[in-house]
C-alpha positions as CSV (number, residue, x, y, z in Angstrom):
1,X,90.9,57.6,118.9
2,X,93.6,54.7,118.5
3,X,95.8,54.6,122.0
4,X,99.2,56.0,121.2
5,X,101.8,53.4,122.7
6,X,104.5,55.3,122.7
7,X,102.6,58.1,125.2
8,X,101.5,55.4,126.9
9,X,105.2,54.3,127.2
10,X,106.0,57.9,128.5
11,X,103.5,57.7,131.0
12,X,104.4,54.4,132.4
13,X,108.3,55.9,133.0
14,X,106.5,58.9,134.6
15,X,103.8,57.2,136.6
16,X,106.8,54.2,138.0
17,X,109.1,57.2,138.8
18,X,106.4,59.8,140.1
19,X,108.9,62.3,139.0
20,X,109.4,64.3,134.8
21,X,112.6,65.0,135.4
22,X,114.0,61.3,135.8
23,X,111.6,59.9,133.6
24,X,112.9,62.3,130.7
25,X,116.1,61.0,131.3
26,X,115.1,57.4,131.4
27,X,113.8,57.8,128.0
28,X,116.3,60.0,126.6
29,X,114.3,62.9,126.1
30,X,113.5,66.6,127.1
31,X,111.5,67.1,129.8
32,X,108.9,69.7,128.0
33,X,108.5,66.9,125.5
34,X,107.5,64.9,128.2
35,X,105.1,66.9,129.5
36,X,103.2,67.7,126.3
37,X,103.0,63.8,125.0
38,X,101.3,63.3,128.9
39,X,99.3,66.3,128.0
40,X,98.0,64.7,125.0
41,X,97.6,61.5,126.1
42,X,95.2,62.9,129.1
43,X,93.2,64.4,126.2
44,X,93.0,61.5,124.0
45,X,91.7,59.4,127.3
46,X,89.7,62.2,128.5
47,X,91.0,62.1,132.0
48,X,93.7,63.7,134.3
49,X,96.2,60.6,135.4
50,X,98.8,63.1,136.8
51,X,98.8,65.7,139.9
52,X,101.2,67.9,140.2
53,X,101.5,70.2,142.4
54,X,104.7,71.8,144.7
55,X,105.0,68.7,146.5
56,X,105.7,66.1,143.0
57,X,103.9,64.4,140.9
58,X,100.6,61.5,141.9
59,X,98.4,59.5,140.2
60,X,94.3,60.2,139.9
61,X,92.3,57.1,140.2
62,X,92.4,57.3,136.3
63,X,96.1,57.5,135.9
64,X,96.3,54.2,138.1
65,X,93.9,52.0,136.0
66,X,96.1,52.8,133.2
67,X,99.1,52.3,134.6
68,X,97.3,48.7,135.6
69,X,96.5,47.8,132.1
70,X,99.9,49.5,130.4
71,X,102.0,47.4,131.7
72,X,100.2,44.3,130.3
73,X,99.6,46.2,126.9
74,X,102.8,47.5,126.2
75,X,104.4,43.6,127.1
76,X,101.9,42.4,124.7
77,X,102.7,45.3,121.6
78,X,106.9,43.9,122.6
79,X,105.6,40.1,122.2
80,X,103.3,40.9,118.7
81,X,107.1,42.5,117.4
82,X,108.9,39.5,118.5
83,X,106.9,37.1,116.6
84,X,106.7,38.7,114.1
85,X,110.6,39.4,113.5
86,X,111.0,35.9,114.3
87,X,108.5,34.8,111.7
88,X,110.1,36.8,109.3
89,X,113.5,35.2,109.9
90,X,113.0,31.8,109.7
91,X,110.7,28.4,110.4
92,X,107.6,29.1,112.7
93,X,108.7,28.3,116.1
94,X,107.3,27.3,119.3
95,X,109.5,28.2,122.5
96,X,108.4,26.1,125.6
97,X,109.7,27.4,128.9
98,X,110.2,25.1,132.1
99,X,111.1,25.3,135.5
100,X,113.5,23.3,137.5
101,X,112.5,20.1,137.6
102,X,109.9,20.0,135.1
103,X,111.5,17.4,132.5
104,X,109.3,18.9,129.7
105,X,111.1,16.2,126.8
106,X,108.4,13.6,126.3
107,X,105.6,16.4,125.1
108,X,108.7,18.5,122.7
109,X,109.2,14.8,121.2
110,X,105.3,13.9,120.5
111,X,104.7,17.7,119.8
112,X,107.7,17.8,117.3
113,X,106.3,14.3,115.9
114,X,103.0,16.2,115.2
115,X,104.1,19.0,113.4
116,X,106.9,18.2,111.9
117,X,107.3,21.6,110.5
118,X,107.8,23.4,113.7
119,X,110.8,23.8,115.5
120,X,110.1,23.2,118.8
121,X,112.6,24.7,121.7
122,X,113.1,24.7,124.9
123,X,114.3,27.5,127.7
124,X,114.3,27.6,131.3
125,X,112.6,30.4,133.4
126,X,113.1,31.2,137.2
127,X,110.6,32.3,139.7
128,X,110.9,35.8,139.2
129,X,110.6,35.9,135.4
130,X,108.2,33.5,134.7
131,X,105.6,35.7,134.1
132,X,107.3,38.5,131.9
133,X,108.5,36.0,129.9
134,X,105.4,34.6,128.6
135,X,103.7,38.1,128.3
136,X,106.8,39.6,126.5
137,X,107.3,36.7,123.8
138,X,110.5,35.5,125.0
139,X,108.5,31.9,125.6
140,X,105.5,31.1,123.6
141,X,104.2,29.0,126.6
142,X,105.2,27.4,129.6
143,X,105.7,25.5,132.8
144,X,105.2,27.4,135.9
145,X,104.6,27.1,139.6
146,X,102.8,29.0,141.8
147,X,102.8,31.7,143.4
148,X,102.1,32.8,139.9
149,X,100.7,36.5,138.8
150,X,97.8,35.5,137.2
151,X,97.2,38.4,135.5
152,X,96.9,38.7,131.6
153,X,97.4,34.9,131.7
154,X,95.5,31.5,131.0
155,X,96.6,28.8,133.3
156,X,96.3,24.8,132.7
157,X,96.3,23.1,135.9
158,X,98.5,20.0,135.0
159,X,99.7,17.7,138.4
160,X,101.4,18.4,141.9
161,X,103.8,16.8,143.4
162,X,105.4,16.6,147.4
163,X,107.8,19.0,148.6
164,X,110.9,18.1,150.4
165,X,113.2,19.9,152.8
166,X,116.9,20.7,151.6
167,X,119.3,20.7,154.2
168,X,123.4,20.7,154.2
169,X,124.4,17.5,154.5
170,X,125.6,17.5,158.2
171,X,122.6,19.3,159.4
172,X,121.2,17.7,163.0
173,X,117.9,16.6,161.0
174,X,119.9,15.3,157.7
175,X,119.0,11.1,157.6
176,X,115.8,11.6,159.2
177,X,113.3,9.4,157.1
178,X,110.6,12.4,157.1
179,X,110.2,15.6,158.6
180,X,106.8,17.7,159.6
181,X,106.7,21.6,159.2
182,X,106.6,21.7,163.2
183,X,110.3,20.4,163.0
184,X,111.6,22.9,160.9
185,X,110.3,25.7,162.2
186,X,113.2,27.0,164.4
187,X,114.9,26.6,161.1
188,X,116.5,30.1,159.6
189,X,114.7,29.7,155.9
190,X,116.2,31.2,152.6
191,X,114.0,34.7,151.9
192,X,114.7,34.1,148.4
193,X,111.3,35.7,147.4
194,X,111.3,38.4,150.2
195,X,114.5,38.9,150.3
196,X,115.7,41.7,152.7
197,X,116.8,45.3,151.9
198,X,120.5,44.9,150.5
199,X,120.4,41.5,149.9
200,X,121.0,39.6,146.7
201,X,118.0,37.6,145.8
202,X,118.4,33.8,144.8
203,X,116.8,33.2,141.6
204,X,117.8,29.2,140.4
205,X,118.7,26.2,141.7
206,X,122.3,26.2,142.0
207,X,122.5,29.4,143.8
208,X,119.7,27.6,146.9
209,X,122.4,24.8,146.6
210,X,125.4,27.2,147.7
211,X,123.2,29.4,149.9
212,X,122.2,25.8,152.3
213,X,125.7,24.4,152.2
214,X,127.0,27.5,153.6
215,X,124.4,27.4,156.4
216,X,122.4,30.5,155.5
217,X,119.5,28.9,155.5
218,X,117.0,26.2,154.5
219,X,114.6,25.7,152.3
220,X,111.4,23.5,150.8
221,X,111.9,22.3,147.4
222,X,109.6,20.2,144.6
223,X,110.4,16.5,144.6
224,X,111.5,16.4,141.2
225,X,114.2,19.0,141.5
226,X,115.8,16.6,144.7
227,X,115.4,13.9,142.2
228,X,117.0,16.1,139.3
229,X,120.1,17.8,141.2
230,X,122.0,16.6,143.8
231,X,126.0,17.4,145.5
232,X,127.3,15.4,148.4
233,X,126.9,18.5,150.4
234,X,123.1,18.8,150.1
235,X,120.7,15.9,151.2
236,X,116.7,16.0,151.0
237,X,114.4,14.9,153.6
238,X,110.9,14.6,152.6
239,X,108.5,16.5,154.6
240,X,104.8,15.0,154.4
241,X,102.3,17.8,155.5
242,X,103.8,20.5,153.3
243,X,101.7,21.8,151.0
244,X,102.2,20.5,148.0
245,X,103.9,22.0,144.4
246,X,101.7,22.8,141.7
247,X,102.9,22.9,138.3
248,X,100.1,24.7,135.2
249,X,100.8,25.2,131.8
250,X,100.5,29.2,131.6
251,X,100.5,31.2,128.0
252,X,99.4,35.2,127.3
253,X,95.4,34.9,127.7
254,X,94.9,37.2,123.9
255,X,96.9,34.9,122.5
256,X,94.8,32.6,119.7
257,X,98.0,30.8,118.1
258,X,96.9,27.2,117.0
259,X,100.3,25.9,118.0
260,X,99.6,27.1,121.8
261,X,96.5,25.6,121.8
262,X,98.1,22.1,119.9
263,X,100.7,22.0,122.6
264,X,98.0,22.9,125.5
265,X,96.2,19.3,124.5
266,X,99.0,17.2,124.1
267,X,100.9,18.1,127.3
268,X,98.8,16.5,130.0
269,X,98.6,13.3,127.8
270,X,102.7,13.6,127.0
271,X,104.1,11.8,131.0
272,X,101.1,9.2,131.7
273,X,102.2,10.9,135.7
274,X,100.8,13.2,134.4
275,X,97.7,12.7,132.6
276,X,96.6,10.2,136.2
277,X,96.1,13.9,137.8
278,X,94.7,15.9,135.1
């Protein structure tokens, strides 16, 4: 039997929220519905992925595989629409995200140059949504860094480059001509990917640069972004015996789209920088 996405959409809402009640509401319909499309979903799998019982609602060892694999699918089933409402509205289309830093111009140019009948674009992505991006179609394929969740995707290791400390401009280290991690390390760092309970997470660029000039913190950025953006505010100190920034070429791993793979062999050849690692 053919998986149903939309139970398996109910079931995600019920498994994330552990509870019928709020998952009903999150999709905006009544709870007895709820139950029977879980109902049926357990028969068409052939497996209880709910308990419930007087204390709520878990997941059997079945109910969390799915739940594993759902995600992934029902990102993929999203992406398949995109493209193909996209397709339908206009010239085929190849969207290239980038992180900060990565100047991704060189392979859009020799990749336009190629095919000249694909328009070729260009989006940035953050840390946190790297990932969903690619799996949900918003980006065909792009440049990431790690940490990376690997999962559903095919990574292209591509080059990595020295990471650099950014510090306020009047800090008691600023004008140093390198640091090591030993001198940092009394240093209050931005939790930008941990962030605390109640605190706003910092998600680009310009949001580190207001967060170190106000002395919250400090932080260890690629070498390209200190060559990219800079404010008198802000200086960089280079800091050896960091580990270094890697930067992969990253697209959804079902994906067999002739453009992905066209784009995947010319970008390590597109910045001879590049190409010297690779």
């Amino acid at each position: 039997m053919d998986l149903d996405l939309r139970k398996v959409r109910y079931f995600v809402a019920v498994a994330e929220l552990l509870h019928f009640g709020r998952a009903a509401e999150r999709l905006h319909i009544a709870q007895p519905v709820l139950s029977r499309q879980i109902r049926a979903l357990e028969k068409d799998l052939g497996a209880p992925l709910l308990e419930r019982d007087s204390h709520g609602v878990t997941l059997t060892a079945a109910g969390r595989q799915l739940l594993d694999d759902a995600r992934q699918l029902l990102a993929t089933a999203d992406a398949t629409r995109l493209r193909v409402r996209r397709a339908a509205g206009g010239p085929r289309r190849l969207v290239v995200g980038f992180r900060a830093g990565v100047v991704v111009t060189r392979a859009l140019r020799a990749f336009g140059a190629a095919h000249q009948d694909v328009e070729a674009l260009a989006r940035r992505v953050e840390w946190d949504d790297q990932e969903r991006l690619i799996l949900d179609g918003t980006v065909d394929v792009a440049y990431v860094r790690r940490p990376i969740r690997e999962q559903g995707l095919t990574l292209l290791p591509l080059f990595s480059e020295a990471r650099v400390a950014m510090l306020p401009a009047d800090h008691r280290l600023a004008g140093k001509p390198e640091l090591a991690l030993a001198d940092l390390a009394d240093e209050p760092r931005l939790r930008y990917a941990d962030p605390r309970p109640g605190e706003l997470p910092i998600r680009t660029i310009e949001e580190k640069f207001e967060s170190v000039a106000s002395g919250a913190g400090i932080t260890l950025v690629p070498e390209s972004v200190a060559e990219q953006y800079s404010r008198p505010d802000i200086t960089y100190v280079p800091v050896p015996d960091a580990e270094r920034d890697e930067v992969l070429l990253a697209w959804e791993a079902s994906r067999r789209s002739p453009l992905i793979t066209a784009f995947a062999l010319l970008a390590p050849l597109a910045d001879p920088a590049w190409a010297e690692e690779s």
